[in-house]
N, C-alpha and C positions, 0 to 999 in steps of 0.2 A: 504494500500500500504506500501511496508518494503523500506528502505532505498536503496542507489545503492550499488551492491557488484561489486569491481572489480576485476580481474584476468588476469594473464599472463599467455598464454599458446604457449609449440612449439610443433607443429605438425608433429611429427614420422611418422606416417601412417602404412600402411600392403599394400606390394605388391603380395606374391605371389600368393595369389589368385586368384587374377585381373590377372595376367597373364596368371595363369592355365584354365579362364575362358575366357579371349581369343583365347586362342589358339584351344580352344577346338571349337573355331567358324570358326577358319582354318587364324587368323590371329595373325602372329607373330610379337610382339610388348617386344621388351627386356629393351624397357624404362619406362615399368611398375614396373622392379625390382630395378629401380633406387632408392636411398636413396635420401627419399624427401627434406634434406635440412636441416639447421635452421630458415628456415621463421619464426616469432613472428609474433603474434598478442596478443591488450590485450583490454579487452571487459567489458561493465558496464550490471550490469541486476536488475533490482526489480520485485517486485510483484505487480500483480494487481486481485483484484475480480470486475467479471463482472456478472450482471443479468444475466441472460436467454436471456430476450427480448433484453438487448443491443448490444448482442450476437447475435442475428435473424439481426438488427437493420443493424447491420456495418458488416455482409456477405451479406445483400442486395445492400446495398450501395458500396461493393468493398472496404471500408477501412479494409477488412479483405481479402487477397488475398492467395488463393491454387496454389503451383506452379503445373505446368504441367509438368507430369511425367507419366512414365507407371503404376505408380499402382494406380489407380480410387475409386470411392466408391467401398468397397467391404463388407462391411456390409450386410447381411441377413433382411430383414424385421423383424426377431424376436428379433436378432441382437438388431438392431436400437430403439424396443420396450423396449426391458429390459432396454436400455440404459435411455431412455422418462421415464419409473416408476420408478428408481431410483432417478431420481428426483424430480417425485411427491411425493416419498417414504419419500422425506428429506434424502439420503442417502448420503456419500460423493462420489464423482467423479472424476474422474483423472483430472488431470489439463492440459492446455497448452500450447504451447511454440511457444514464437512468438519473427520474426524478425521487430527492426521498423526502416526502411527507414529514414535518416536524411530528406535526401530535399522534400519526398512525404507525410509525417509521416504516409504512408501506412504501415500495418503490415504483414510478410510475412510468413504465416502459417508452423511453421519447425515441430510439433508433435501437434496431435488433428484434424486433418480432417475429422478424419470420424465422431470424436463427432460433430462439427461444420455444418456439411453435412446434419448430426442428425437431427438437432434441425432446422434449415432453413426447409429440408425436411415435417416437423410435422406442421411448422408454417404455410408454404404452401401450405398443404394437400396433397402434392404427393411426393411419394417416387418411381423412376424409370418408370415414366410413367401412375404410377398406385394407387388411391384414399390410402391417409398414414393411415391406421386402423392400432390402437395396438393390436400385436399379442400374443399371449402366456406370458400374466400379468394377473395378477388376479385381481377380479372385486373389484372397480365399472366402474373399467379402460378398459376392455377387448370390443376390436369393435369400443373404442373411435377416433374420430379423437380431431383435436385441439379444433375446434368449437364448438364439439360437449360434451367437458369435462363440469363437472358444472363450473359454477364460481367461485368457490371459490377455484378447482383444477388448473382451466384459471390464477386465482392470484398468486397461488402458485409456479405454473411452472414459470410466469416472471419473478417473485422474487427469482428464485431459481441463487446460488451464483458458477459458475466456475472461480479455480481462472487461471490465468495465470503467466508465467514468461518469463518478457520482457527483451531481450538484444540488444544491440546496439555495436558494435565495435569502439572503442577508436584512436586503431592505430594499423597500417598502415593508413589512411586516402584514399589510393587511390585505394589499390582493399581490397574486402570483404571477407580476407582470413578466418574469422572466418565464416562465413554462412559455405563454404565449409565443414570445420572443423565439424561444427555442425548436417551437413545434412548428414555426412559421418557416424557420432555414435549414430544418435538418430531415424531420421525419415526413415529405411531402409527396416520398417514392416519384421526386422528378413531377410531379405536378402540386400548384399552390394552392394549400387548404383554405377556402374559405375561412372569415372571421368566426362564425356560429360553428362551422366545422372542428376549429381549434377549442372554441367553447363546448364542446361538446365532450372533448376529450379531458378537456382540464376542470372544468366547474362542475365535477357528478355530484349528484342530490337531489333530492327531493323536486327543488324547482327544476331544475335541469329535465327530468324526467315525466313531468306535469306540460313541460312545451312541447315533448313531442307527442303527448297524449292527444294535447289539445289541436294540433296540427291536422290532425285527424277528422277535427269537429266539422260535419257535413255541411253547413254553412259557410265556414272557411274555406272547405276547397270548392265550392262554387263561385266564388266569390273570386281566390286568388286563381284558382285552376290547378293544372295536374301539381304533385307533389315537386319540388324544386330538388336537382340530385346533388343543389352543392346549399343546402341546407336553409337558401334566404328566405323561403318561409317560415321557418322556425325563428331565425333572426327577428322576424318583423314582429313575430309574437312578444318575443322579449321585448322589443322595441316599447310596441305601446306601454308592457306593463309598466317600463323605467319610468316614460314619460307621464305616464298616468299617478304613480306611484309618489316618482322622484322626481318630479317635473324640473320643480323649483329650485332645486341644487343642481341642475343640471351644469356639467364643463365640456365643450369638448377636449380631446377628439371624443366623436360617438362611439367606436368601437372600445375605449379606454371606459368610458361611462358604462355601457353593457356589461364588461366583464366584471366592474366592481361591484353595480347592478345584481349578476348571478350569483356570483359569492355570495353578498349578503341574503340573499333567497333562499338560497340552499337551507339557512341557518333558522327559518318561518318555521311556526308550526303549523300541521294540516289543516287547524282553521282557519290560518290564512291562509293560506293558499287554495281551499275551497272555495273561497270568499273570491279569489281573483278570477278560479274557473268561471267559478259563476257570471265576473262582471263582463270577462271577454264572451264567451256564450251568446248574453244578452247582446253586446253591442254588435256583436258581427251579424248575431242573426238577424236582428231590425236593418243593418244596410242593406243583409241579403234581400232582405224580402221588399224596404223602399228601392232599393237603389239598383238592386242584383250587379251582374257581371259588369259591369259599367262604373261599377265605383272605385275610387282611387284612380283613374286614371284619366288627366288632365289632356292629355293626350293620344297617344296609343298606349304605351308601357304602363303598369303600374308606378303611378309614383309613390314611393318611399315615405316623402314629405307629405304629401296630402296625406296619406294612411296612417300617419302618427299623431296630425292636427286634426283630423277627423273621428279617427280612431276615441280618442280623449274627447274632446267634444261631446261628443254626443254619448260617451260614458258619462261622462259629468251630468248630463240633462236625464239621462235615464237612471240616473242616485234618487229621483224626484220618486213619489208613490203612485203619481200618476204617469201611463206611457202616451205619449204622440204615438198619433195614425200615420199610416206609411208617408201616407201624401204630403202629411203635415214636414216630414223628416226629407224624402226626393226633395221637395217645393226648396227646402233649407239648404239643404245639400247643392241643390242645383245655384242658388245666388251666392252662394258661398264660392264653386271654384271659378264663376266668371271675375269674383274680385281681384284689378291688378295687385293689387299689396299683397293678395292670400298668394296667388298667383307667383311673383314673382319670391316670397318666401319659399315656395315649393321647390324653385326651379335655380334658383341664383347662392350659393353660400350655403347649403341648408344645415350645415352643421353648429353654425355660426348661434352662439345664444341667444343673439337678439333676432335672427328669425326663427331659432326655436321656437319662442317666447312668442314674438308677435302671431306666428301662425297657428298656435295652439288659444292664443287670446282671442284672434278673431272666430276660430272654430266656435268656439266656446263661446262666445255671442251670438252666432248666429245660428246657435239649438237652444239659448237659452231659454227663451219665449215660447217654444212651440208644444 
């Protein structure tokens, strides 16, 4: 094990991509081009080698945890072979990188999954359903399962040495800006994880798991349409809840406000979080029904901005005992996106506080009445 190195890093980022790869999903989000900020963070890391077995050891046990993300084992059985005789071979191996949880000292797998997948896999005997024979290695190894290696390749393989590199984040203390940071440049298997993506990976709990419940809710995807496969409908759920929630403290960047946003959600208990299913519920299902497929979008794409001023809006007016009739809410809805000032809040800056603020004000006036 090497010593702790530490490091101070600010997180630039890269938007246009992310935006160009929205939009091309039909949903326009102009606070992906936002300059992410000076957020700091500054993070400790060492080395560590681990057996093989210990390795097998603590991904059975769960002290080694995969976040859930769209990309799965993707490894080929010959794949995963080549990967096994390299270290019967005595060859060296890529190493991995892991996050460790202060209060759980759980470790949270950021590059090395598929190796780690590997070797559980081999230990197990099944790879995908189906008996782990190595494929395409050369003998004495060829056709082996774990069991059935000799023994002296059995001791080999345990004793075989991956090392790792463990970091921990220092400071900030209260969100984990550097996992972000980390999952964003390293573990993206060559394509970039969406922000809700990353969040999916790093913020598990409660709330985390209630978005994608909700994601599901039949009014929602009439509304936004088919399921988004880089996770912006989930995003936008959060979205509203921050804004509806956390309005008023709102900073940007947005993507920096969301993540501290989920954190602290995570931490609710189930009757709030009821209480929030309930409110989005209510409000999506009333645009469905005033407004349907048509809403949120100022133009062709869904807008982002209109969706989080709307969104809140007419949460706010539906707190009231009594509900508006469709007509009453379309009629609101409709004089609401012609206004320029709502308008150009949508479309110009949106990240910017002050048309946070102004567009979620004017929303919020013009349901207030109805």
């Amino acid at each position: 094990m090497t010593g702790d190195n530490k490091e101070s890093f600010r997180d630039d980022g890269a938007a246009h991509d992310e935006y160009d790869l929205a939009l091309a999903d039909g949903i326009e989000d102009e606070a992906l081009l936002e300059n992410p900020g000076t957020s700091k963070f500054s993070i400790s890391s060492y080395g560590a080698d681990y057996t093989v077995d210990s390795l097998v050891k603590r991904m059975r046990g769960g002290a080694f945890r995969i976040p859930e993300f769209q990309r799965q084992f993707v490894w080929t059985p010959k794949h995963a072979s080549k990967f096994i005789e390299s270290l019967l071979m005595g060859l060296p191996v890529p190493g991995i990188f892991l996050y460790k949880e202060a209060e759980t000292n759980e470790h949270l797998v950021i590059d090395g999954q598929q190796r780690l997948r590997t070797l559980q896999a081999f230990y197990d005997g099944v790879l995908r359903g189906k008996e782990f024979k190595l494929q395409g290695v050369r003998e004495p190894w060829l056709g082996k399962t774990y069991n059935t290696l000799d023994t002296s390749d059995i001791l080999k393989l345990d004793d075989s040495i991956v090392h790792a590199t463990i970091f921990k984040q220092e400071k900030p203390e209260d969100v984990l800006d550097s996992i972000y940071f980390v999952f964003e440049r390293i573990n993206t298997g060559g394509i970039r994880l969406s922000p809700q993506e990353i969040r999916n990976c790093v913020s598990l709990g409660p709330f985390t798991n209630r978005i994608r419940a909700l994601n599901s809710y039949p009014d929602w995807r009439q509304v936004f349409g088919p399921p988004n496969n880089r996770s912006k409908d989930e995003e936008l759920i959060v979205r509203f809840f921050a804004l509806y929630i956390d309005g008023e403290n709102y900073n940007r960047p947005m993507n920096g406000f969301l993540n501290k946003f989920s954190a602290k959600m995570n931490k609710r208990s189930v009757e709030d979080l009821d209480r929030m299913d309930a409110v989005f519920k209510k409000t999506i299902s009333k645009i469905n029904s005033a407004v349907g497929g048509r809403a949120f979008r100022i133009i062709r794409a869904l807008n982002a901005a209109a969706f989080d001023a709307v969104m809140v809006g007419l949460a706010r007016r539906l707190e009231k005992q009594t509900i508006p009739c469709d007509d009453a809410v379309r009629t609101a809805y409709d004089k609401l996106i012609e206004v320029d000032e709502f308008r150009q809040a949508c479309e110009r800056s949106t990240a910017d506080e002050e048309n946070v603020k102004k567009r979620i004000s004017l929303s919020t006036a013009a349901f207030a009445d109805i």
